[in-house]
TIRO-2110 file (N, C-alpha, C; in Angstrom, 1 decimal):
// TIRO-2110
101.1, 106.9, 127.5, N, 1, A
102.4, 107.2, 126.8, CA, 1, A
102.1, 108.1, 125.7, C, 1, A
103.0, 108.8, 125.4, N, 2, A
103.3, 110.1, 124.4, CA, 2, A
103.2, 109.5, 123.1, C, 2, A
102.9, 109.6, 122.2, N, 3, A
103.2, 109.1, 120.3, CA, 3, A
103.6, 110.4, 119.8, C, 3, A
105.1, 110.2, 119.2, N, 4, A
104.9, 111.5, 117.8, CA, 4, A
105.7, 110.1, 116.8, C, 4, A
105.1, 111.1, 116.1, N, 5, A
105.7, 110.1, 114.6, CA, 5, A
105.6, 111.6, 113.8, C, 5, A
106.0, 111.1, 112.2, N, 6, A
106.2, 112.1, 111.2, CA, 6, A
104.2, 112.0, 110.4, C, 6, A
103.9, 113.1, 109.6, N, 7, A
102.6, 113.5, 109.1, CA, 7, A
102.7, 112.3, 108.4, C, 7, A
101.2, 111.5, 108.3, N, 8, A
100.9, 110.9, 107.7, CA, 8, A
101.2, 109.0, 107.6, C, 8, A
101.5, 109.2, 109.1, N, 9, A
102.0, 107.7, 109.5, CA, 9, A
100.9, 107.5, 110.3, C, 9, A
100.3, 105.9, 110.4, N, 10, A
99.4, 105.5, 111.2, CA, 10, A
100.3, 104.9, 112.2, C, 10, A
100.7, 105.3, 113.4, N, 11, A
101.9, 105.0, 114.5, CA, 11, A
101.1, 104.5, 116.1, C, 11, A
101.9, 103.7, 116.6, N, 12, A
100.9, 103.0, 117.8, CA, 12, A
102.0, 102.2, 118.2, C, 12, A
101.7, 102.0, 119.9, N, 13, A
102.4, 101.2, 120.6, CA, 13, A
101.7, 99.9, 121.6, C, 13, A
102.1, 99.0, 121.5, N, 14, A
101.5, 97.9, 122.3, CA, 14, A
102.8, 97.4, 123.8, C, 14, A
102.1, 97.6, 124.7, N, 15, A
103.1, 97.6, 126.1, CA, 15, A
102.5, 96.5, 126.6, C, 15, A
103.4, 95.4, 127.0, N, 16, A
102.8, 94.4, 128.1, CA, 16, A
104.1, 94.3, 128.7, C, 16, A
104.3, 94.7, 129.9, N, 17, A
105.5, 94.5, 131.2, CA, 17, A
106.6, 94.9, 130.6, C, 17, A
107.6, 94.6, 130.6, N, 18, A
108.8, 94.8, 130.1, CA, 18, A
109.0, 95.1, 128.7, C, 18, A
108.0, 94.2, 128.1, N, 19, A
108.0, 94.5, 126.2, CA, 19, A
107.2, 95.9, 125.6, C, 19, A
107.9, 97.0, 124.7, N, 20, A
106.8, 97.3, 123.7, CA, 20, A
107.3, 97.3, 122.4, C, 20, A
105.8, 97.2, 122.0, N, 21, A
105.8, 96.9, 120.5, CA, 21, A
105.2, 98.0, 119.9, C, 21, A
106.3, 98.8, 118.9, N, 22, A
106.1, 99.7, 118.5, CA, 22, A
106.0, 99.5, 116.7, C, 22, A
104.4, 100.3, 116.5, N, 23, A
104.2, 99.8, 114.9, CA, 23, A
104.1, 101.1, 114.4, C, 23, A
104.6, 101.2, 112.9, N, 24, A
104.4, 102.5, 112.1, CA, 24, A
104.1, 101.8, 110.8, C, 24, A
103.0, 102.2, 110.1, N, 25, A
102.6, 102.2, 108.7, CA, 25, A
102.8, 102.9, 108.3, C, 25, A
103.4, 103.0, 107.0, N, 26, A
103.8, 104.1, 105.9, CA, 26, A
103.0, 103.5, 104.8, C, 26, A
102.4, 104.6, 104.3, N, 27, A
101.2, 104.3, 103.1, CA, 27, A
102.3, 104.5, 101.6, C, 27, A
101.7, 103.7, 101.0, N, 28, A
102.3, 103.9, 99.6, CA, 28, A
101.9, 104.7, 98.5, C, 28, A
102.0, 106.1, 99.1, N, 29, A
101.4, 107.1, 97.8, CA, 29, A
102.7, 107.8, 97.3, C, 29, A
102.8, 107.1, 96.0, N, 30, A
103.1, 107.5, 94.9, CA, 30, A
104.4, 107.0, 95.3, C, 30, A
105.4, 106.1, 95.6, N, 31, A
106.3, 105.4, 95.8, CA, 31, A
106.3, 104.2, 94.5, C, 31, A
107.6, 103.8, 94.5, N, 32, A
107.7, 102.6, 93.5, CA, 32, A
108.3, 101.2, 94.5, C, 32, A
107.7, 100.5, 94.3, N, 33, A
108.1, 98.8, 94.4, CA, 33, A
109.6, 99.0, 94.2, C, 33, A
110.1, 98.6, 95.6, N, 34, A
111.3, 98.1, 95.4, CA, 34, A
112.2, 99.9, 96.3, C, 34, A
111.5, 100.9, 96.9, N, 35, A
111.9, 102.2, 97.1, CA, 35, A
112.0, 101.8, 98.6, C, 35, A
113.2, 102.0, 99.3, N, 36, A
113.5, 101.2, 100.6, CA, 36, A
113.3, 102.4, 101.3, C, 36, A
112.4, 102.1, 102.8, N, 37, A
112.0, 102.9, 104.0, CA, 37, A
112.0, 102.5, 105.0, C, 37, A
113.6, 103.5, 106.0, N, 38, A
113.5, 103.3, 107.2, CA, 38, A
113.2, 104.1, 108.2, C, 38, A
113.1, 103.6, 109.1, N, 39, A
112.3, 103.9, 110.3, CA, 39, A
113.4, 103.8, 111.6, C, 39, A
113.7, 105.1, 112.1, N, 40, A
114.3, 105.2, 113.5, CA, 40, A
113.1, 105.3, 114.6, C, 40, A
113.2, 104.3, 115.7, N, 41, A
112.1, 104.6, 116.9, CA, 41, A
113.3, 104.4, 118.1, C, 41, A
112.3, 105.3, 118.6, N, 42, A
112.9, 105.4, 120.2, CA, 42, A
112.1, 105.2, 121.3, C, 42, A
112.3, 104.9, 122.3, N, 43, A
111.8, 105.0, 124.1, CA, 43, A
111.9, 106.1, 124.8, C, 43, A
111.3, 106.8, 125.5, N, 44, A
111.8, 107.6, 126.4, CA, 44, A
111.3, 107.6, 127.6, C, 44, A
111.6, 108.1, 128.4, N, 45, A
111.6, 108.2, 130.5, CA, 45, A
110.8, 109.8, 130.4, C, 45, A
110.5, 109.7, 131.3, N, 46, A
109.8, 111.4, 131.4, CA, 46, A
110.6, 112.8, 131.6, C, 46, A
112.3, 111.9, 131.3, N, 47, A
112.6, 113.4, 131.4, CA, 47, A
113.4, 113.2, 130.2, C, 47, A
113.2, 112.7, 129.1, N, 48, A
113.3, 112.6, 127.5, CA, 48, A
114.4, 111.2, 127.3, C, 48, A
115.1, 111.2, 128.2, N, 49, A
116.0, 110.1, 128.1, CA, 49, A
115.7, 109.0, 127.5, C, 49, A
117.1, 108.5, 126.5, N, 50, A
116.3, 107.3, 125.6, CA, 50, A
116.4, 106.1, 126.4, C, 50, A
115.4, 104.8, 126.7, N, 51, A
115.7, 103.9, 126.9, CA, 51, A
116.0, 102.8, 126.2, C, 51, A
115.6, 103.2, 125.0, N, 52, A
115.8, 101.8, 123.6, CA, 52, A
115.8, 102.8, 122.7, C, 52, A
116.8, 102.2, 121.7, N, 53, A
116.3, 102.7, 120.5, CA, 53, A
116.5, 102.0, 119.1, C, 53, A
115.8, 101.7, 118.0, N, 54, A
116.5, 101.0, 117.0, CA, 54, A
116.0, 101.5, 115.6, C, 54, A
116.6, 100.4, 114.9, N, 55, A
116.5, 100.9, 113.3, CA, 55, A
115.6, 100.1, 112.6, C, 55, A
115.0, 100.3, 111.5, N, 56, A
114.4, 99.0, 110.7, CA, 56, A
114.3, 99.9, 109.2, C, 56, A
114.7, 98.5, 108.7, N, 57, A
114.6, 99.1, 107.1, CA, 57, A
113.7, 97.7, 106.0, C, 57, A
112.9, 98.4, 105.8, N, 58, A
111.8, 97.9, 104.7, CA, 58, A
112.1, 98.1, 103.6, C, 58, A
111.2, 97.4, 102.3, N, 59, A
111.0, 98.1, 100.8, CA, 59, A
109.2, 97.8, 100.7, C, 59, A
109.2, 99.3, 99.9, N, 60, A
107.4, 99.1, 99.2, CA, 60, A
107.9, 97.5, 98.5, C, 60, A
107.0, 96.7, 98.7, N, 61, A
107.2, 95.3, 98.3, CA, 61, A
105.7, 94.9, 97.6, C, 61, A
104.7, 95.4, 98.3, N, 62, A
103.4, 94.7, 97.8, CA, 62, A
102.3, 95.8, 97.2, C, 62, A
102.8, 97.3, 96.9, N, 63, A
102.1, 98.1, 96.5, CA, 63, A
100.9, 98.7, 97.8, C, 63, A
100.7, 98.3, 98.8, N, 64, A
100.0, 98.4, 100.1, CA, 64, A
100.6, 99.1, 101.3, C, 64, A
101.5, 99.6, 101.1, N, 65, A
102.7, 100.7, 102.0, CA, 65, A
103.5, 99.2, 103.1, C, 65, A
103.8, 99.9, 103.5, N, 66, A
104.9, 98.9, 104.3, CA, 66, A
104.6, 99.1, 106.0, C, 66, A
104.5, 97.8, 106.2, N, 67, A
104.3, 97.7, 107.9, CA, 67, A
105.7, 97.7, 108.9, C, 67, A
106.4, 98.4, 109.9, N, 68, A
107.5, 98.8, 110.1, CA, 68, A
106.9, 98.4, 111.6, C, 68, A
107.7, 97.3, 112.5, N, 69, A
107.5, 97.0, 113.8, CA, 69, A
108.5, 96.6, 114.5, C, 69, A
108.8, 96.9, 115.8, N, 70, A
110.0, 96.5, 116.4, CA, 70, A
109.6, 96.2, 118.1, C, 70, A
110.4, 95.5, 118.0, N, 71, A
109.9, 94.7, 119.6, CA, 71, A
111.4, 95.7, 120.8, C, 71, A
111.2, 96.0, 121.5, N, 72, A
111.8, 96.8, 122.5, CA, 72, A
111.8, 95.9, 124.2, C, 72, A
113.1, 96.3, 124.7, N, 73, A
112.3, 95.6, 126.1, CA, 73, A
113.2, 96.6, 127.5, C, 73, A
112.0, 97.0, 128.1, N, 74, A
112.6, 98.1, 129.0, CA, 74, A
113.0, 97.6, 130.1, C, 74, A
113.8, 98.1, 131.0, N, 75, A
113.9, 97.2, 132.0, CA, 75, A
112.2, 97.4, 132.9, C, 75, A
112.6, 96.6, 134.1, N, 76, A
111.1, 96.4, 135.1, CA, 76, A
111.3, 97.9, 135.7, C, 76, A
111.7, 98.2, 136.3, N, 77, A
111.4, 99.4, 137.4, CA, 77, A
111.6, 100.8, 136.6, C, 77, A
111.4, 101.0, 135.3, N, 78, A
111.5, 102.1, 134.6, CA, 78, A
110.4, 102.2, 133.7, C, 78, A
109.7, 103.4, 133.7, N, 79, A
108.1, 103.2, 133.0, CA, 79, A
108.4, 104.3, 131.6, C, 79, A
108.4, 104.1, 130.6, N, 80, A
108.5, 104.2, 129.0, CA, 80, A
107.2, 105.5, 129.1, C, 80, A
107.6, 106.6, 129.0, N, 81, A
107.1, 108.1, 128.8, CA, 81, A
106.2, 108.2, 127.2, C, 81, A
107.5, 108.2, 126.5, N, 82, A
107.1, 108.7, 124.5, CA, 82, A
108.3, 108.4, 124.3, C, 82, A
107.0, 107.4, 123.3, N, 83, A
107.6, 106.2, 121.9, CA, 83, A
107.6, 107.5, 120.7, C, 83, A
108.7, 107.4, 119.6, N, 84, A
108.8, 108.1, 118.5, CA, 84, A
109.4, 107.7, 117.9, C, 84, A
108.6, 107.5, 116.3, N, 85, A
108.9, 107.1, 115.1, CA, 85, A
109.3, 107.9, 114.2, C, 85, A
110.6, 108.5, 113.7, N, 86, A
111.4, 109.5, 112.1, CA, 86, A
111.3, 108.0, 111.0, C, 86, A
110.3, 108.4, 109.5, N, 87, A
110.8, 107.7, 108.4, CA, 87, A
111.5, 108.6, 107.5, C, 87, A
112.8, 107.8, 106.7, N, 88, A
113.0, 108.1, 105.0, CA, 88, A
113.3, 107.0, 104.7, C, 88, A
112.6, 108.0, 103.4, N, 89, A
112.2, 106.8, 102.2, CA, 89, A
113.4, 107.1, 101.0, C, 89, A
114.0, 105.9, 100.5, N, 90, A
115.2, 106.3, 99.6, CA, 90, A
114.7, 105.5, 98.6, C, 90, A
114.9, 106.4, 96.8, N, 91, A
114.1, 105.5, 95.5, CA, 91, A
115.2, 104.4, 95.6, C, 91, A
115.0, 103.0, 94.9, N, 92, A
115.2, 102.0, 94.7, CA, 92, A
116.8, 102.1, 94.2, C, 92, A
117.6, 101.2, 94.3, N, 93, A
118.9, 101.6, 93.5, CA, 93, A
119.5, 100.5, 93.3, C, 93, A
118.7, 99.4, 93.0, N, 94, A
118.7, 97.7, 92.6, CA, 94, A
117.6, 97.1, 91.9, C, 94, A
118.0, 96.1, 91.2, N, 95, A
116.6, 95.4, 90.5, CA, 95, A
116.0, 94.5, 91.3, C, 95, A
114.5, 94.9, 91.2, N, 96, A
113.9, 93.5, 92.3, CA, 96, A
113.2, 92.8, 91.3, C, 96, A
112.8, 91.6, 92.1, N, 97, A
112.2, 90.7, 91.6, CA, 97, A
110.1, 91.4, 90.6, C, 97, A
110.0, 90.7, 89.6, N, 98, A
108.9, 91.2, 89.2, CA, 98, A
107.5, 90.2, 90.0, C, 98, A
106.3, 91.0, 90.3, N, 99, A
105.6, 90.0, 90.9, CA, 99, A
105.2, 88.6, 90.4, C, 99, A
105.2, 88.4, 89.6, N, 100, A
105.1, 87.3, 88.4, CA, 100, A
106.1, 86.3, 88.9, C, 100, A
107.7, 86.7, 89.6, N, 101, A
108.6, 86.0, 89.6, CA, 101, A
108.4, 85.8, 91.4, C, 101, A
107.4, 85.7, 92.0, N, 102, A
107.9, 85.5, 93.1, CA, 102, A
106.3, 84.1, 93.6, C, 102, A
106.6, 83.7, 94.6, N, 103, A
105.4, 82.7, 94.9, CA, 103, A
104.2, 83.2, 95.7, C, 103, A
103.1, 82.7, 95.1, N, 104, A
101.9, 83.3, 95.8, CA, 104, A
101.2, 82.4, 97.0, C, 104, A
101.9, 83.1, 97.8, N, 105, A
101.6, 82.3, 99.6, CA, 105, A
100.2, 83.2, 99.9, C, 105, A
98.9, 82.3, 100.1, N, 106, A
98.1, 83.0, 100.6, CA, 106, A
97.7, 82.3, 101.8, C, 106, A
96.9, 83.6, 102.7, N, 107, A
96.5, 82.9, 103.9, CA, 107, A
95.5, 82.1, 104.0, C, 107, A
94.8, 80.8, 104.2, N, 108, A
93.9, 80.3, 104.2, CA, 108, A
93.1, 79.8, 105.5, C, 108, A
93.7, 80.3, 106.9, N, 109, A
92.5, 80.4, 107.8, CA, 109, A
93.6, 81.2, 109.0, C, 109, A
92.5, 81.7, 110.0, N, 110, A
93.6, 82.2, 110.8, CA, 110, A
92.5, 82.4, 112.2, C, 110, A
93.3, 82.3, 113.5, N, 111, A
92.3, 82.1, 114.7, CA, 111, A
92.7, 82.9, 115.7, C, 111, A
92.5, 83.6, 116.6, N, 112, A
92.6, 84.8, 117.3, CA, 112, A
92.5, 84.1, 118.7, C, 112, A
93.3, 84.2, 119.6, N, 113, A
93.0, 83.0, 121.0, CA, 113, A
93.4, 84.7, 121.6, C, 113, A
92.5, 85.3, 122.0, N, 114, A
92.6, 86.5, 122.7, CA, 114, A
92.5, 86.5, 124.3, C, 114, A
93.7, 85.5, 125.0, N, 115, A
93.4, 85.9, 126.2, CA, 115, A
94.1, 87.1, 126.6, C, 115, A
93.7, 87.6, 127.6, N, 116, A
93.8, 88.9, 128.1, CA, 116, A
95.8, 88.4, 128.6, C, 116, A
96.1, 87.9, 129.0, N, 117, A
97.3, 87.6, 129.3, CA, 117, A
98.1, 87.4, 128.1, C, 117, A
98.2, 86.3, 127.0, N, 118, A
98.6, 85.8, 125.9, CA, 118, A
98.1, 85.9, 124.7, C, 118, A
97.8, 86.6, 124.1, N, 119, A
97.3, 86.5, 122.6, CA, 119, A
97.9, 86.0, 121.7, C, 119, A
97.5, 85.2, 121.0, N, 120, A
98.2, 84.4, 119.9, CA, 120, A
97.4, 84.7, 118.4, C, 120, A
97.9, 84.6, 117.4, N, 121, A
97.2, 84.6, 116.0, CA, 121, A
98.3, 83.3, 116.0, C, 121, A
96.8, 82.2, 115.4, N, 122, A
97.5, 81.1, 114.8, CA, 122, A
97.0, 81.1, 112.9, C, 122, A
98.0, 81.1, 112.2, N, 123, A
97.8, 81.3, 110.2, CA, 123, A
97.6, 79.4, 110.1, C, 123, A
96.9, 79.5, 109.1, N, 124, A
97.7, 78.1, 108.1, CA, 124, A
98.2, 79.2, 106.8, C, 124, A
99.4, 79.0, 106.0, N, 125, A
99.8, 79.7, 104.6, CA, 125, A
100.0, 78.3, 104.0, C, 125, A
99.2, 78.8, 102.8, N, 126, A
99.6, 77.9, 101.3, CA, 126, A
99.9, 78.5, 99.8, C, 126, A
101.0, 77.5, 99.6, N, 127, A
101.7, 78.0, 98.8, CA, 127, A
101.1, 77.3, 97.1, C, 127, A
100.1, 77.6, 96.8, N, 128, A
99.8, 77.1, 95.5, CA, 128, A
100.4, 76.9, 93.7, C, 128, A
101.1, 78.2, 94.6, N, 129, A
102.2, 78.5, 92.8, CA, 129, A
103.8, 77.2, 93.2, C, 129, A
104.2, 77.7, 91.5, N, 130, A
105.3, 75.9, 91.2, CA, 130, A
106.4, 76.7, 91.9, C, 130, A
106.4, 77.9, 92.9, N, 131, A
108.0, 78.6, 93.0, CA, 131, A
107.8, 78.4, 94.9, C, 131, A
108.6, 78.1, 95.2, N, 132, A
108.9, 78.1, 96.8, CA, 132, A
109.2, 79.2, 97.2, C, 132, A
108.3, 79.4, 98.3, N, 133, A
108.5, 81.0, 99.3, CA, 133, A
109.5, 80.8, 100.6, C, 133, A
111.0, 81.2, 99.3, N, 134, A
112.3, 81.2, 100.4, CA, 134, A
112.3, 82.0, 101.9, C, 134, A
111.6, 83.0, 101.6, N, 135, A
111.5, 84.4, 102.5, CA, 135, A
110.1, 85.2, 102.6, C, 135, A
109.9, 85.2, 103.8, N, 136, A
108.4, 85.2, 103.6, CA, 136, A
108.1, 86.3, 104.6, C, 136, A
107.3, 87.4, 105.4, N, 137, A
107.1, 88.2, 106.3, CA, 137, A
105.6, 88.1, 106.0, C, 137, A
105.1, 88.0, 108.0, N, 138, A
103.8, 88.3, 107.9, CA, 138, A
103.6, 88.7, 109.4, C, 138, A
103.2, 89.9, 108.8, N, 139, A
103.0, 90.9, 110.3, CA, 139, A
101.5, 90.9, 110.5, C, 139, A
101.2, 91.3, 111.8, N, 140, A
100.2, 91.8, 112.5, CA, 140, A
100.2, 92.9, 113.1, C, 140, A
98.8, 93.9, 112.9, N, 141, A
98.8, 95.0, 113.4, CA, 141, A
97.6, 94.9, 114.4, C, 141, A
97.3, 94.9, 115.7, N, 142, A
96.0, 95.0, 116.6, CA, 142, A
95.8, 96.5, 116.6, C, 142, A
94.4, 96.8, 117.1, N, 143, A
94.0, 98.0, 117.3, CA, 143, A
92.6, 97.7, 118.0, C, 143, A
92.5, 98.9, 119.1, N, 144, A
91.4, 98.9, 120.0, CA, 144, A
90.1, 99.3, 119.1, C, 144, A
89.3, 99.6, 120.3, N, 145, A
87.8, 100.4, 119.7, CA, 145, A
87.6, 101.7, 119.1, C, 145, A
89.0, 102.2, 119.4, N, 146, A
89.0, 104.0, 119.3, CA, 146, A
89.8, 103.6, 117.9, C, 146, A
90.4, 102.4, 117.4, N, 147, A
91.0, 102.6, 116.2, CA, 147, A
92.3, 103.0, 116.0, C, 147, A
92.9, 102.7, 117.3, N, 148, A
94.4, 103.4, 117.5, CA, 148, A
95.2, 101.5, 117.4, C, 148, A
95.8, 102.0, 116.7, N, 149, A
97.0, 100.6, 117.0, CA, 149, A
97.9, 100.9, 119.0, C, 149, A
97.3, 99.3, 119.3, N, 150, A
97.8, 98.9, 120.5, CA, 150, A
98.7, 97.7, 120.8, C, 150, A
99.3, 97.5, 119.4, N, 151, A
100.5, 96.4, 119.3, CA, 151, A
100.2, 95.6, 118.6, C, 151, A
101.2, 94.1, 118.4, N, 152, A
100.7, 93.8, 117.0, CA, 152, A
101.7, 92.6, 117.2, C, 152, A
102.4, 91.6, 116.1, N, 153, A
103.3, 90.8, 116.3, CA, 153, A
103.9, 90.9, 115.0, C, 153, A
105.1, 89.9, 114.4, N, 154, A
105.8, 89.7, 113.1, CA, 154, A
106.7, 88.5, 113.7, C, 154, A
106.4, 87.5, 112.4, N, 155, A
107.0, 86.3, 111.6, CA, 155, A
107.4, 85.8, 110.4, C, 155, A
109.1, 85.4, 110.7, N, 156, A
109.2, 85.3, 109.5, CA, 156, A
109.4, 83.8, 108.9, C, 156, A
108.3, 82.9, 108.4, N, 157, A
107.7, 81.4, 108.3, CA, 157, A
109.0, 80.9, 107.5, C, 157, A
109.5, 79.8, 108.2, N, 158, A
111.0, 78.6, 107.2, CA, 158, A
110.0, 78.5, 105.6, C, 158, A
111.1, 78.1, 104.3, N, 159, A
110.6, 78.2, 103.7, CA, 159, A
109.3, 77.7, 103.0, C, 159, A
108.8, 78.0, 102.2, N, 160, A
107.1, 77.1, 101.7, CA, 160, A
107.7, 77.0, 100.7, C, 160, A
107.4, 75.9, 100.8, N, 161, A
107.5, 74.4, 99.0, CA, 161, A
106.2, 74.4, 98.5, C, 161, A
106.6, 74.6, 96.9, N, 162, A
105.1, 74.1, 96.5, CA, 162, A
103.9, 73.4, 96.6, C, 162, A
102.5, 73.8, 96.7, N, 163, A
101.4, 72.7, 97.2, CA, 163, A
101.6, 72.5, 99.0, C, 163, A
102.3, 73.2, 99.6, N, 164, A
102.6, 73.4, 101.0, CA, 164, A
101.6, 73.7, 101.6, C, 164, A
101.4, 73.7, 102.5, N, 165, A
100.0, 74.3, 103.8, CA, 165, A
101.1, 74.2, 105.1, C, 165, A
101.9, 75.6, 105.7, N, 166, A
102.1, 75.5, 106.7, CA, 166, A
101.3, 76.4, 108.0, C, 166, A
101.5, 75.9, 109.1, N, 167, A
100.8, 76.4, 110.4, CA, 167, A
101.5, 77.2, 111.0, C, 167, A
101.2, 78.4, 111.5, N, 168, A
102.4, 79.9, 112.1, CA, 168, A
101.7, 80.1, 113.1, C, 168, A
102.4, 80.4, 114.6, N, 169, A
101.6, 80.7, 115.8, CA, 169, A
102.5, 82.3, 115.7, C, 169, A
101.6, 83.4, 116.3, N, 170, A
102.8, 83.9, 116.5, CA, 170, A
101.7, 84.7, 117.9, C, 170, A
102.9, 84.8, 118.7, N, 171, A
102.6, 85.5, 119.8, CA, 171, A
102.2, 87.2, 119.6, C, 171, A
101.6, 87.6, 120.1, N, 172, A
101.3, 89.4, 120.0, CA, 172, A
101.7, 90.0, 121.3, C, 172, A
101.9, 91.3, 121.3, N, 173, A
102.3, 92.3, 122.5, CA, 173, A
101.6, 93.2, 122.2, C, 173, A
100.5, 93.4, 123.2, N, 174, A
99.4, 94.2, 123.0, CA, 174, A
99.2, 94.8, 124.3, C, 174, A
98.9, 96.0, 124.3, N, 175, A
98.3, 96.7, 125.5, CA, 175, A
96.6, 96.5, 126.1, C, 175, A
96.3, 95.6, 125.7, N, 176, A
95.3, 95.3, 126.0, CA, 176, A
94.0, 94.5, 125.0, C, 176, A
93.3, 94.1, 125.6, N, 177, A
92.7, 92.8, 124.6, CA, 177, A
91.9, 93.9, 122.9, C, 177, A
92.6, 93.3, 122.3, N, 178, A
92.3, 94.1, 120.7, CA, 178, A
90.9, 93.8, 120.1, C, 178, A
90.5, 94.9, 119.6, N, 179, A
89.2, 94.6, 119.2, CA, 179, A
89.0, 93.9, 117.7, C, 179, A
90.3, 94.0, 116.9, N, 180, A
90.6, 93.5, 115.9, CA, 180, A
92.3, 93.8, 115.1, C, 180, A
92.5, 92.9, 114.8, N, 181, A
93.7, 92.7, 114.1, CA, 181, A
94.0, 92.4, 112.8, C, 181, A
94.8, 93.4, 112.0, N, 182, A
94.8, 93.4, 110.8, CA, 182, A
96.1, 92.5, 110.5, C, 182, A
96.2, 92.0, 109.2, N, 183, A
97.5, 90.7, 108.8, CA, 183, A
98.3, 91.9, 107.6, C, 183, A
99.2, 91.1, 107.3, N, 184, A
99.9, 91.8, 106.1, CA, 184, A
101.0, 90.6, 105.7, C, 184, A
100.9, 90.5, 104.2, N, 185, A
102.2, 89.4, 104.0, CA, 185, A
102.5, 90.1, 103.2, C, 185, A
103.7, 89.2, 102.9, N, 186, A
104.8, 89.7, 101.6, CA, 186, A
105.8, 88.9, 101.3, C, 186, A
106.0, 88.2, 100.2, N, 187, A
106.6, 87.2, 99.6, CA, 187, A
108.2, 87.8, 99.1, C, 187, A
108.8, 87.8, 100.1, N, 188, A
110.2, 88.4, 100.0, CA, 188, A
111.4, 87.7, 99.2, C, 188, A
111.2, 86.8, 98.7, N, 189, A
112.4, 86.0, 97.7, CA, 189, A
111.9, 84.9, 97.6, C, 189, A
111.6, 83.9, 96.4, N, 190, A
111.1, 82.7, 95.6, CA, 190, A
112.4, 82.5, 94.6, C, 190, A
112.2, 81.1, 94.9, N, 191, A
113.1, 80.1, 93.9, CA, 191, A
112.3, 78.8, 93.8, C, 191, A
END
């Protein structure tokens, strides 16, 4: 399959049968917390035609750029040519929460069941701070031996109560067994 994306995006697709999982990283240079970035991706057939297409809209949230993924599903008897990712990034034009004000969920163990059929990442998250993590995202990015992202998964965990330890399975859609998988969280609204 074809990849274009725009300069300076780490962009990759993960295909298992029907499903792909299309991921775009946007790095955070010189952006402000809280500066919302979206992402148009598309599908296409080999004679450019779209088969999927969708939107996603993020914010720099953790100072770490923003992980941008969307799950697609093509039909069976049509084979997906070039996946392409367009970002813009628009400055902030609301007050967000300051990091101080939000709860610190960290990951505390995580297990990789890589079968070649089903891949799973199973998290425990705990929430140590006195604020509950109403809204929470925690993505995964896989990537082969050559370093190329080949799909990945995203969850978004019910909320975490203080002194909490919850358990997250999430399924991945990957093009093939990953040589390693990177995580990413982000503590999206605490009360």
């Amino acid at each position: 399959m074809t990849i274009v994306s725009s300069d300076g995006l780490d962009f990759g697709v993960g295909v298992d049968g029907v499903k792909v999982w299309l991921t775009a990283i946007v790095a955070d240079e010189g952006h402000s917390i809280g500066d919302l970035v979206t992402g148009h991706f598309t599908v296409r057939n080999e004679k450019g035609e779209i088969l999927s297409s969708a939107k996603k809209s993020y914010r720099f949230w953790t100072g770490e750029g923003v992980n941008m993924a969307v799950l697609m599903k093509i039909p069976e008897d049509v084979k997906p040519a070039v996946a392409a990712v367009e970002i813009s990034i628009e400055p902030k034009s609301d007050e967000i929460p300051a990091p101080e004000d939000q709860a610190d969920v960290e990951i505390v163990s995580r297990v990789l069941t890589a079968s070649e059929r089903n891949p799973t990442l199973a998290f425990n998250l705990h929430n140590p701070s006195q604020l509950t993590a109403m809204k929470t995202r925690l993505s995964v990015v896989c990537y082969d031996e050559q370093d190329r992202i080949i799909g990945g998964g995203e969850e978004s965990p019910p909320p975490i109560r203080p002194s909490q330890t919850l358990a997250v399975q999430m399924p991945l859609v990957v093009s093939g067994p990953p040589d390693r998988c990177d995580h990413y969280l982000a503590v999206l609204m605490s009360q």
